[in-house]
C-alpha positions as CSV (number, residue, x, y, z in Angstrom):
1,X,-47.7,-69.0,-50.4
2,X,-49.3,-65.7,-49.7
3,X,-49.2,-63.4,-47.0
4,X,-52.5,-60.9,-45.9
5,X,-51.5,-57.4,-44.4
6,X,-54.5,-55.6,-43.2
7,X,-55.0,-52.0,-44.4
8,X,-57.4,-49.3,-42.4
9,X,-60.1,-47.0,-43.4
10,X,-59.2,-43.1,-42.3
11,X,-62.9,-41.8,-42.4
12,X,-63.9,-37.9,-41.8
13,X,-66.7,-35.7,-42.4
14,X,-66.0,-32.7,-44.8
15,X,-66.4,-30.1,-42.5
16,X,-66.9,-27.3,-45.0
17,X,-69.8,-28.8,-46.7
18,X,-71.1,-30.0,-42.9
19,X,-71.3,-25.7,-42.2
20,X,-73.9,-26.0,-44.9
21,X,-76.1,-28.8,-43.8
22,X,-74.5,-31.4,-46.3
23,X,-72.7,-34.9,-44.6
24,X,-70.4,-36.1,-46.5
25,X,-67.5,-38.5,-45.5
26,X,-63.8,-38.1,-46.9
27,X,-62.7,-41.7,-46.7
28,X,-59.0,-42.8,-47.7
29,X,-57.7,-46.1,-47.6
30,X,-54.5,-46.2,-45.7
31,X,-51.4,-48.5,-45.7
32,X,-48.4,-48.8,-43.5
33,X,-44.7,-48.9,-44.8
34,X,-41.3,-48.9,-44.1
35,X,-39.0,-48.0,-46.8
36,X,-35.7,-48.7,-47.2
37,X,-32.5,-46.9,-45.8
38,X,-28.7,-47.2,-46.3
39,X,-28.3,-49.0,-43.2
40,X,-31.9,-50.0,-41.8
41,X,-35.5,-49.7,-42.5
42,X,-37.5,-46.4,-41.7
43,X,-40.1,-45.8,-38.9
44,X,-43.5,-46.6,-40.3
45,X,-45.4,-44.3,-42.5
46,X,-49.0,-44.2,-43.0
47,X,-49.7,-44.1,-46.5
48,X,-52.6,-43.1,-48.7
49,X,-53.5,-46.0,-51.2
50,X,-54.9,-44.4,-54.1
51,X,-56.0,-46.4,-57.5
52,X,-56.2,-42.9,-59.8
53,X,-52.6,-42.5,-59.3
54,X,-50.7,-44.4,-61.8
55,X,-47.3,-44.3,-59.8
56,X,-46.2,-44.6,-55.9
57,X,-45.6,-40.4,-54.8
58,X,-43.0,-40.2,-51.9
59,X,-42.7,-36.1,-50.5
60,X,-39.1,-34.7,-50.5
61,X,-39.2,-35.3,-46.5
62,X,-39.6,-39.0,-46.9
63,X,-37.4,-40.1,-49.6
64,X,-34.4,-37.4,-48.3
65,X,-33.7,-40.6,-45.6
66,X,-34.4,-43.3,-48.4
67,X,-31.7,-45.3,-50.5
68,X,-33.2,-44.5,-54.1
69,X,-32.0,-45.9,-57.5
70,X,-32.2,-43.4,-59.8
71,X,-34.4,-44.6,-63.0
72,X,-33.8,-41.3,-65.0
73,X,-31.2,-38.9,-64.6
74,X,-33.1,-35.9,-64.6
75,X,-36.8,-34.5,-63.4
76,X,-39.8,-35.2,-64.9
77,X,-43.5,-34.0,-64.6
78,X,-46.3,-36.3,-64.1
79,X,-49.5,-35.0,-65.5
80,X,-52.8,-36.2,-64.7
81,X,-53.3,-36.3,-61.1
82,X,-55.8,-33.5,-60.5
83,X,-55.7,-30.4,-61.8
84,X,-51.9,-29.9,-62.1
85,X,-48.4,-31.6,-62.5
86,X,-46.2,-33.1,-60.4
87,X,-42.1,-33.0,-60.7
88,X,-39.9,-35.0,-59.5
89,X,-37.3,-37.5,-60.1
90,X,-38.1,-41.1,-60.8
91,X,-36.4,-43.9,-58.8
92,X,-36.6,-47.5,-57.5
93,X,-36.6,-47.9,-53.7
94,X,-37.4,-51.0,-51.6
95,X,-40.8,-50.9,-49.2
96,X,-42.4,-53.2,-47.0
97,X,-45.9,-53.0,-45.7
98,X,-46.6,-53.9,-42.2
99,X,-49.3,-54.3,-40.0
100,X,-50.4,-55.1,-36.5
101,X,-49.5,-59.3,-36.7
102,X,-46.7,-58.7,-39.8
103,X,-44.5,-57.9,-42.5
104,X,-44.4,-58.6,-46.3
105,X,-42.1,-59.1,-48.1
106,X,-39.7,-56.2,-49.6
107,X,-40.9,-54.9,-52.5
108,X,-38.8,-53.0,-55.1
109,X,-41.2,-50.0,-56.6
110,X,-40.9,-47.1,-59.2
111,X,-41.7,-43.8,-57.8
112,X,-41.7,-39.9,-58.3
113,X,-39.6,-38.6,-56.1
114,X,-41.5,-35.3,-55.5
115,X,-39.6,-32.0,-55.4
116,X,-41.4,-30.7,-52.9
117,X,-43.3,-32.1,-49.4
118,X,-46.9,-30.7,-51.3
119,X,-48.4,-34.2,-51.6
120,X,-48.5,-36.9,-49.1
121,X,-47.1,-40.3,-49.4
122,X,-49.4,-42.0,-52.0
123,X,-49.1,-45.6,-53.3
124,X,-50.1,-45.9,-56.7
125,X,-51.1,-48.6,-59.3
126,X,-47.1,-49.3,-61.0
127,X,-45.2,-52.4,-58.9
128,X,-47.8,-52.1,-56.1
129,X,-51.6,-53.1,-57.6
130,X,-50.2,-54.4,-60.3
131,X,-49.0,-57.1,-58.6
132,X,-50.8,-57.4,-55.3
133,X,-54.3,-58.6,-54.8
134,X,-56.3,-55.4,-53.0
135,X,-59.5,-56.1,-51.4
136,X,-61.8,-53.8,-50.4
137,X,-65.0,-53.4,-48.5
138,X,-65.8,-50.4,-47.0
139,X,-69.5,-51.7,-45.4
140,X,-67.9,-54.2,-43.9
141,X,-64.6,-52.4,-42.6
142,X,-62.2,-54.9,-44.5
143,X,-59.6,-54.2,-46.4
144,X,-56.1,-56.1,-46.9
145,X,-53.6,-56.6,-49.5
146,X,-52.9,-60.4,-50.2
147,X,-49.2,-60.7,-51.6
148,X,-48.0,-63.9,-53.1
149,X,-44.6,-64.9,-52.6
């Protein structure tokens, strides 16, 4: 059995290279989640979906209200993701994706608990694309995640 929760293109013009005479479009592919508290589950979240990022990226104002398992007992940095590092403490939580007719089921997930609220909430490749089906058409608008159950 499988369940289909539909994701959403967020697409915008980069207005700095638009002063210039140049279109070109900023697109990000955007999920909704709810993560996991001590006693509920959080208000949605939009989050950026993002297939160069080899773990999930919660900001320190998101996973502050989040019951975390720690995975190592002290920070680490995360190199490779642009131009710098990222630090940050690495932990299990429990998400759920949602969208306008559902929710999946909760899915348990490593991620870097960032120090600092510099980066937005990102879902990477590790417990997320590794094991959901993403598909992805941007002519034709469509994009879901398919999670078997």
């Amino acid at each position: 059995m499988s369940i289909k929760i539909d994701l959403e293109f967020e697409t915008k013009l980069d207005s700095e290279l638009l002063s210039v005479g140049i279109s070109t479009r900023l697109i990000r592919l955007i999920a909704s989640l709810r993560l996991k508290t001590s006693k509920a589950w959080t208000d949605p979240y939009k989050a950026i979906i993002d297939t160069g990022s080899p773990i999930t990226l919660i900001p320190k104002h998101v996973w502050e209200k989040v019951s975390i398992k720690r995975i190592f007992p002290t920070s680490i940095k995360l190199l490779g993701l642009g131009s710098g590092t990222l630090s940050g403490k690495l932990a299990q939580v429990l998400i759920i994706f949602l969208d306008k007719k559902g929710l999946s089921p909760p899915i348990s997930l490593k991620a870097l608990l960032v120090d600092s609220d510099t980066v937005p909430l990102i879902i990477g490749f590790e417990d997320v694309l590794t094991d959901i089906k993403l598909v992805c058409d941007y002519i034709s608008k469509t994009a879901f995640f398919k999670i078997y159950s």
